[in-house]
N, C-alpha and C positions, 0 to 999 in steps of 0.2 A: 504494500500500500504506500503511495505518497506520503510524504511528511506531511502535506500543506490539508489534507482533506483527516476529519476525525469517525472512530465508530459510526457515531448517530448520524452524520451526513451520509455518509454510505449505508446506513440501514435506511434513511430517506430514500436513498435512488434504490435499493433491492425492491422497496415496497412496491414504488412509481416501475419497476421492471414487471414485477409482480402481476401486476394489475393491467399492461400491458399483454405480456407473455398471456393471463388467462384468457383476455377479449382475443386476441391471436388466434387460440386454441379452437375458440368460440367457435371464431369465423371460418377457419381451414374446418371443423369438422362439419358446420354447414354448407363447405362446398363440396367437400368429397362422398357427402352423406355418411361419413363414418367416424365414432369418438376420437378427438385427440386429446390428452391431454399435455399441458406443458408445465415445469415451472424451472425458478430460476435459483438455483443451490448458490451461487455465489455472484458478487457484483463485486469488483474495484476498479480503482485509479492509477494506473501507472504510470510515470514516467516511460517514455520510448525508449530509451536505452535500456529499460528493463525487462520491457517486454519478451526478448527474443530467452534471453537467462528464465525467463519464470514462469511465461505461458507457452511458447514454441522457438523452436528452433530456427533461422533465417533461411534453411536450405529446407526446409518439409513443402512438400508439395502439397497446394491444395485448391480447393474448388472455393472460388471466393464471390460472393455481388455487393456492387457499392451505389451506394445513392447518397446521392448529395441531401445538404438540411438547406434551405435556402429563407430570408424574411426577418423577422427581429432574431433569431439567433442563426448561427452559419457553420457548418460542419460537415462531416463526411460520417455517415455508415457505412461499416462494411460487416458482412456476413461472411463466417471463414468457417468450413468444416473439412475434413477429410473424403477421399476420395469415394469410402465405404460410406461413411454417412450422406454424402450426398447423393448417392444411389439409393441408398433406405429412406430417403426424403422425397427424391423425382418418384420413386417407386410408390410412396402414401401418397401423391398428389394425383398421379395418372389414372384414371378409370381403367380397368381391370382390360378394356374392349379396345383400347387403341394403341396404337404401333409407336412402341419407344425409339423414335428415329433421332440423330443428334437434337436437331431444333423444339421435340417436341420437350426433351429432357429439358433444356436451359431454359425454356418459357414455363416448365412446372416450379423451376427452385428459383426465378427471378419471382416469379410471383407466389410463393410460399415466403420471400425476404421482402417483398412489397405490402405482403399481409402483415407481417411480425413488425416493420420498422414504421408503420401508418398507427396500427396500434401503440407503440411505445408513444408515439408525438401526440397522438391524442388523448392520451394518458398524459404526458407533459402539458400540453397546455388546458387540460382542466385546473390543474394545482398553480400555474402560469401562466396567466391569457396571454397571448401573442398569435402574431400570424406567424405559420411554418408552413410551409409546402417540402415536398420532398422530390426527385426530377427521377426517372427513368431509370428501371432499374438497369447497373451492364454486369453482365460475365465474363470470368477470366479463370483460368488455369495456368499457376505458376507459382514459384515459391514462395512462402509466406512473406520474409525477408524483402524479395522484388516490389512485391504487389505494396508492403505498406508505404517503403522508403518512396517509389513514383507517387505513393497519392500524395505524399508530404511535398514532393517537387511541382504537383500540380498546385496544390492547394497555394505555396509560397508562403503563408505566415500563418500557422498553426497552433494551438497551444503544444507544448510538451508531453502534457497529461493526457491521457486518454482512458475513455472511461471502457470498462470490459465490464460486458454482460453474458454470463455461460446460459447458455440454454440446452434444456434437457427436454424432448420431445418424448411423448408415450404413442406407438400406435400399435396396438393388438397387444405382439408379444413384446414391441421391440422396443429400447430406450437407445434413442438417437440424438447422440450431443453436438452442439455447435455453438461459437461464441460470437457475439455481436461488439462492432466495437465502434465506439463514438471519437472521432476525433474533431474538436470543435476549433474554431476561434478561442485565441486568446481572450479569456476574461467571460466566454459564457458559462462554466460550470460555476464559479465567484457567483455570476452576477446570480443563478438559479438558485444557488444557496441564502443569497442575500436578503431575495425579495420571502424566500421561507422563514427565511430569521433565523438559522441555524449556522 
């Protein structure tokens, strides 16, 4: 965990994860007509330089989708799992009757991450009104390492910190993990803590 964030502020953003992740759950299992459930075992703050030491490796491959935060706060999600899990994911989203062809795979797990990260924001700003939009989901396959260090060259002025959300998916038999991770503007985790008073 960051130095700069405490307990109770990160039990804040698990809840706001929480409540997110369930309405998520909601909705994927009203689209695919079958229960999912999700929740979220752990939430922190790290520092980028720690990331690769404490959550993954820079050289692991993996299957990733990023959307942009765009409006009073500004940031990047990104959706990162494993190769396995992201096949146990396109696999719960596909109807049983249609032909798993490259393109039909990326359009089930773009929008399984377009569910999950519309959820989190409209969970965020019930507790912080603000206008957020989020932009299109994309996909990519490549090292963890590659994929964060380019969004930080795109983005050009980033905070440091970034916030990680694990996610644990239930469907049937299976528990299928994947973490979510916010990289915002300098100064919008501050300002989100501020206006909660914490």
């Amino acid at each position: 965990m960051s130095d700069k964030y405490s307990a109770l502020q990160l039990d804040v953003m698990k809840e706001l994860a929480n409540i997110g992740g369930g309405n998520a759950a909601t909705s994927i299992s009203y689209l695919i007509n079958k229960p999912v459930r999700m929740s979220v075992p752990t939430v922190d703050i790290l520092h980028y330089e720690d990331i690769f030491s404490t959550i993954m490796e820079e050289d692991t491959m993996v299957n990733a989708v990023l959307m942009k935060m765009l409006g009073d706060a500004r940031g990047y999600f990104l959706f990162v799992v494993s190769q396995k899990s992201a096949i146990q994911l396109i696999n719960m989203m596909v109807p049983d009757n249609l032909t798993l062809n490259e393109e039909v795979r990326i359009s089930a797990l773009k929008e399984l991450v377009n569910i999950l990260v519309s959820s989190y924001v409209n969970a965020l700003t019930k507790i912080v009104p603000s206008n957020l939009i989020t932009t299109v989901p994309q996909f990519t396959i490549d090292m963890f390492g590659a994929i964060l260090s380019s969004l930080y060259m795109e983005a050009e002025q980033y905070d440091e910190n970034i916030l990680i959300v694990k996610n644990e998916f239930y469907y049937e038999d299976d528990k299928i993990e994947g973490s979510l991770y916010l990289v915002p503007e300098p100064g919008v985790i501050e300002a989100l803590f501020n206006y909660i008073g914490i």
